[in-house]
C-alpha positions as semicolon CSV with decimal commas, in nm:
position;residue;x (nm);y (nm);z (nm)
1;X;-1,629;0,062;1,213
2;X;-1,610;-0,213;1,473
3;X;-1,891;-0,437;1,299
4;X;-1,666;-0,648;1,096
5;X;-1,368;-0,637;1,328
6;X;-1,359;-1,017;1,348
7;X;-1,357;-1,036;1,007
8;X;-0,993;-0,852;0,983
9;X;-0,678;-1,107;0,973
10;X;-0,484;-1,166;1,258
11;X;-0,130;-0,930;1,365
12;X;0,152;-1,076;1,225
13;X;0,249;-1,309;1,457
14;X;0,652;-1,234;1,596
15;X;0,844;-1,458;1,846
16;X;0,809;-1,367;2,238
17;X;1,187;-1,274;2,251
18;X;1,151;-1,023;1,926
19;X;0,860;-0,861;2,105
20;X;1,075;-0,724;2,417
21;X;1,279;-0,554;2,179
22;X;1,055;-0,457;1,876
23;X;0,947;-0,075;1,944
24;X;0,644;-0,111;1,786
25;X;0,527;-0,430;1,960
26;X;0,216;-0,332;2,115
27;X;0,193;-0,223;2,474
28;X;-0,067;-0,376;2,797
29;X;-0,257;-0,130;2,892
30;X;-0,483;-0,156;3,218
31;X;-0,886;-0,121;3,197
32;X;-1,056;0,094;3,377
33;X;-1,373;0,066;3,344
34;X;-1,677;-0,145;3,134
35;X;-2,003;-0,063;3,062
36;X;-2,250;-0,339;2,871
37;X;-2,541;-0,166;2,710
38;X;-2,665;-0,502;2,536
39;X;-2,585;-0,838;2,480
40;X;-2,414;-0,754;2,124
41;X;-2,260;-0,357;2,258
42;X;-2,041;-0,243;2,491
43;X;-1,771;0,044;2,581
44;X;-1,451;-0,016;2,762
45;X;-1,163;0,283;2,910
46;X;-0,812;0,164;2,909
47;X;-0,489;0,358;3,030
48;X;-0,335;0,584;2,805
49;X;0,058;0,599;2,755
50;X;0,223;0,919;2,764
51;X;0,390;0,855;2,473
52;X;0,078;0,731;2,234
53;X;-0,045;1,063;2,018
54;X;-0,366;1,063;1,778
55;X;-0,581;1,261;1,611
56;X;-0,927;1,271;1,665
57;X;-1,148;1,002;1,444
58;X;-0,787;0,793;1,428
59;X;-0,826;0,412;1,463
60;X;-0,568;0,167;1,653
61;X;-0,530;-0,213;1,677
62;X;-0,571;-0,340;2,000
63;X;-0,667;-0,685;2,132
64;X;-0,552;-0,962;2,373
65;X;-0,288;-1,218;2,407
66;X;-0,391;-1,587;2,191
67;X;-0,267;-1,887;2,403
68;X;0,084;-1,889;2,259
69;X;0,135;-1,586;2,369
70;X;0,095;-1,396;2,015
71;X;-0,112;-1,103;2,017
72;X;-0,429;-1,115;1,838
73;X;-0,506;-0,764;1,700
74;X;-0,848;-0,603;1,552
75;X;-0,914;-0,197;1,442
76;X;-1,095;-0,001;1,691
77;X;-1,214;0,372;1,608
78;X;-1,069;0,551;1,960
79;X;-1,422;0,741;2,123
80;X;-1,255;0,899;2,320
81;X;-1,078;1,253;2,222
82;X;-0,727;1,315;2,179
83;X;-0,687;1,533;2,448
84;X;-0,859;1,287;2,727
85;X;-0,589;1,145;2,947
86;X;-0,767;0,768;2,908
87;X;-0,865;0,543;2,595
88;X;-1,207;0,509;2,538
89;X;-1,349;0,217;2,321
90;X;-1,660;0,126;2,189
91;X;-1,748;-0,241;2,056
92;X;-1,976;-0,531;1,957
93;X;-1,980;-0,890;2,060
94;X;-1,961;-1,186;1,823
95;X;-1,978;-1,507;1,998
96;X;-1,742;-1,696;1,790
97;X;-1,518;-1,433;1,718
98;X;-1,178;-1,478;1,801
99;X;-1,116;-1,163;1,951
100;X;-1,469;-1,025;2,101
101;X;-1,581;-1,327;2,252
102;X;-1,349;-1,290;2,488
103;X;-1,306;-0,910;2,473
104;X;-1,674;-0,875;2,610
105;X;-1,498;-1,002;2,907
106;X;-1,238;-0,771;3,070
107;X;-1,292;-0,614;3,386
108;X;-1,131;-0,301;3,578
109;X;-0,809;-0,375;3,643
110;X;-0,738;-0,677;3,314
111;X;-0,481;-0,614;3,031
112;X;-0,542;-0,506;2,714
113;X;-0,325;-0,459;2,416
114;X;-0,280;-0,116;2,264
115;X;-0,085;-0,079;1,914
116;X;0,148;0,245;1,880
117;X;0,051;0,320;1,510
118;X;-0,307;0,504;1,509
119;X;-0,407;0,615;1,179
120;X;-0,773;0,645;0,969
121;X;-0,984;0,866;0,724
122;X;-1,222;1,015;0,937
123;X;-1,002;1,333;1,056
124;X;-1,106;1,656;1,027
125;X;-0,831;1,782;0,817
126;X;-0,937;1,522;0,575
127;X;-1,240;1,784;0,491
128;X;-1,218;2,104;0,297
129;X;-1,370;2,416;0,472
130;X;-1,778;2,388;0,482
131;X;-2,074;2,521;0,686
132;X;-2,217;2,224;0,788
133;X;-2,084;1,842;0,903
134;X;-2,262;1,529;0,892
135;X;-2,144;1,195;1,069
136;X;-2,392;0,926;0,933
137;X;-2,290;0,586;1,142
138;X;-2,469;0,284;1,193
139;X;-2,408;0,034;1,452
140;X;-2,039;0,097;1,633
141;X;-1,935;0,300;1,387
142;X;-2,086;0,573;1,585
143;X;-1,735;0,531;1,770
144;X;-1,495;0,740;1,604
145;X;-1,761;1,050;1,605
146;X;-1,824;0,987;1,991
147;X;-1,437;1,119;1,987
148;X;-1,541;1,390;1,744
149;X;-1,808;1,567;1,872
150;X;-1,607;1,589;2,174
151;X;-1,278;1,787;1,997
152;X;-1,351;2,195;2,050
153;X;-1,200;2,224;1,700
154;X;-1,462;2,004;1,566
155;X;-1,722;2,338;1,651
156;X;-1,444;2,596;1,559
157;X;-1,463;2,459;1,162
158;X;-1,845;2,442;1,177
159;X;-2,156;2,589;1,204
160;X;-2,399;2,317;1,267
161;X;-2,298;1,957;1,331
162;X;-2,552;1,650;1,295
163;X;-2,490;1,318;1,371
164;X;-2,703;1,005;1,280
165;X;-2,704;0,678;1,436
166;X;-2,878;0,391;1,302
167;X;-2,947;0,071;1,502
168;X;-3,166;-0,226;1,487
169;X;-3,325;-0,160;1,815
170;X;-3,346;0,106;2,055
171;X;-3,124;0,009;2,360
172;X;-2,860;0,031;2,061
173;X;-2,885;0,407;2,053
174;X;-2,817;0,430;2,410
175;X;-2,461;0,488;2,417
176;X;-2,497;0,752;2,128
177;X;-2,779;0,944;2,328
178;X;-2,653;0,982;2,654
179;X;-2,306;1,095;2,506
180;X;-2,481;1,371;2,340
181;X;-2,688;1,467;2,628
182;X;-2,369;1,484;2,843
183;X;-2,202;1,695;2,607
184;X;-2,405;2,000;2,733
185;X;-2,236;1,958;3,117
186;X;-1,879;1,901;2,947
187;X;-1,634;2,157;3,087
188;X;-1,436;2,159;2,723
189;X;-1,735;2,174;2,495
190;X;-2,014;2,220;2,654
191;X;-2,093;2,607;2,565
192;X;-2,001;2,488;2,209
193;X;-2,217;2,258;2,167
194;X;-2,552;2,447;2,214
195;X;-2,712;2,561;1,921
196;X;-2,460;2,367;1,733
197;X;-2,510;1,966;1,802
198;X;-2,746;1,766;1,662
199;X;-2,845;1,359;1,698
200;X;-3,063;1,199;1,464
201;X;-3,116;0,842;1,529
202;X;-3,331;0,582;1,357
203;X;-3,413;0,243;1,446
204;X;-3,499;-0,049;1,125
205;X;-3,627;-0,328;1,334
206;X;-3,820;-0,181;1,685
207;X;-4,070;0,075;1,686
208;X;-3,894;0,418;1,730
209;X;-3,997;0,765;1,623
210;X;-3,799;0,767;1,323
211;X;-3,772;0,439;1,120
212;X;-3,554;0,305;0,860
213;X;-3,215;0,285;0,728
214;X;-2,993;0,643;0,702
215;X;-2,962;0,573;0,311
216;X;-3,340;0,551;0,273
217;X;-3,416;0,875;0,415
218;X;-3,130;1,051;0,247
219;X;-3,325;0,934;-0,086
220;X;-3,699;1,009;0,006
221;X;-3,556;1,347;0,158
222;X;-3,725;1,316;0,551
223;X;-3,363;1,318;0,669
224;X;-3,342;1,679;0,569
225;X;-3,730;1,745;0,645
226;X;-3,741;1,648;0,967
227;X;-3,367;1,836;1,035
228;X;-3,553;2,161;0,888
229;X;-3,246;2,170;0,674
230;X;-3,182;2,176;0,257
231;X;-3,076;1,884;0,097
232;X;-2,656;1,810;0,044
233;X;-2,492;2,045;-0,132
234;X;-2,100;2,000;-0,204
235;X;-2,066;2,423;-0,128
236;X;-2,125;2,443;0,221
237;X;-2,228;2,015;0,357
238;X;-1,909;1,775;0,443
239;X;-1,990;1,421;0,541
240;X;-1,814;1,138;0,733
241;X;-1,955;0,820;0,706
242;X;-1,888;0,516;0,956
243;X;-2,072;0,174;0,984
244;X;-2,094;-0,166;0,792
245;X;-1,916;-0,195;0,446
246;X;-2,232;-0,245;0,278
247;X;-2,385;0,097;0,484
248;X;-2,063;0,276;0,449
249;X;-2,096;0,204;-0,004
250;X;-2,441;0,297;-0,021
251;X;-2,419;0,629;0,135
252;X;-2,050;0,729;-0,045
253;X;-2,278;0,654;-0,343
254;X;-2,551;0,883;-0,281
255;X;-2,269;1,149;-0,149
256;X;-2,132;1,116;-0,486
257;X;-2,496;1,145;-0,617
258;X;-2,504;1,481;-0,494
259;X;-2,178;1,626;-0,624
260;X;-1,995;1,572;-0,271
261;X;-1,645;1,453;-0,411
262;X;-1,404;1,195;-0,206
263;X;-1,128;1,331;0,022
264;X;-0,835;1,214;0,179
265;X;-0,562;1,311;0,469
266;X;-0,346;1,342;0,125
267;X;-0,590;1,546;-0,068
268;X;-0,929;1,728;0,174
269;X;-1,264;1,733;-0,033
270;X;-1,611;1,703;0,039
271;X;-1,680;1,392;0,262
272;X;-1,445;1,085;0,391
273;X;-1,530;0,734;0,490
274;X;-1,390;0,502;0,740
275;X;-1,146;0,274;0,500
276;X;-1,015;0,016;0,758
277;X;-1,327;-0,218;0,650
278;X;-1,428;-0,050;0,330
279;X;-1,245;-0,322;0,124
């Protein structure tokens, strides 16, 4: 969901002095640790307040302080689980962006800012009961399902759990695949996870053994052949879906296609998309 966070409109600005008193003013957290996986993604661990309670798939603003002192604030899909004692986050870099251009930046031991509000769509108790749950995600909207796949209750609703990635080249996938891989050595979920966990990743502009964009092989049907599994059926498949706006219409649109109805943390259903960019 983090491809178009420097598209979002700045936090409401609010005066220094109302800030030390305004309980919901957001709170500097310390980094702990960066890793850059390519000149456009990288992931970043921040202290976690004692205080600051999610769900699993939520989003939060966070951000840094502009030069007046204001803070500027994007959405960011928390990777990391609820029950992990840190703040995991997972992001691209836009050179003139206001907020990752300098983002990209941070090292151990910098200040970031962390909003008190976390909220979002992609929740499992925004899903009816099913057999089987898809994450389709392009780009860094793989983020809020790298938080996902690592919640035990994620593998005590479902059977079989397959998540996509699509990027435009292959050191894209890389924070997606080694996640997965790790899972198997996690002391939470790793015996849950076998048998249970699948990635499917594709690449649309570098040679990789599957090609092409997650919407096109929904249509032609090779997602499903080369998974071994049927095609989407609203009685037993639930779907999140994560990515660009553009990514994130086209494939509510072919979940609709296929009898999958629209759910919400107000009313569960079939599949949920990440709203904070879906316009």
């Amino acid at each position: 969901m983090n491809e178009s966070l420097d598209m979002t409109a700045d936090a409401s600005p609010a005066p220094a002095a109302a800030q030390n008193v305004n309980p919901n003013a957001p709170t500097a957290e310390t980094v702990l640790e960066v890793e850059h996986y390519t000149d456009r993604l990288f992931r970043f661990r921040i202290t976690r307040p004692r205080s600051f309670r999610f769900r699993t798939g939520e989003f939060v603003m966070i951000g840094l302080p502009k030069e007046d002192g204001r803070p500027l604030l994007r959405a960011y899909s928390i990777a990391s689980p609820a029950w992990d004692e840190e703040l995991e986050f997972y992001s691209i870099k836009v050179p003139d962006g206001p907020l990752t251009s300098r983002l990209c930046n941070i090292q151990p031991g910098d200040k970031v800012l962390l909003g008190k509000k976390p909220t979002g769509t992609l929740v499992l108790d925004a899903l009816t009961p099913g057999k089987r749950l898809y994450m389709f995600s392009t780009g860094t909207g793989f983020a809020p399902f790298a938080s996902l796949v690592r919640d035990p209750d994620t593998y005590e609703r479902y059977e079989e759990v397959i998540v996509t990635h699509t990027c435009r080249e292959n050191a894209e996938l890389t924070y997606s695949q080694n996640l997965i891989n790790d899972l198997v050595n996690d002391p939470l979920v790793g015996e849950m996870v076998q048998g249970k966990l699948r990635l499917y990743t594709t690449c649309t502009r570098e040679d990789h053994p599957r090609m092409g964009r997650i919407t096109t092989l929904i249509e032609n049907g090779k997602l499903f052949e080369d998974l071994g599994v049927p095609p989407l059926d609203p009685a037993c498949d639930r779907a999140m879906i994560c990515g660009s706006m553009e990514m994130i219409q086209d494939t509510k649109n072919l979940m609709i296609a296929a009898g999958l109805t629209e759910g919400s943390n107000s009313a569960p259903a079939e599949f949920v998309i990440e709203k904070a960019f879906a316009g």
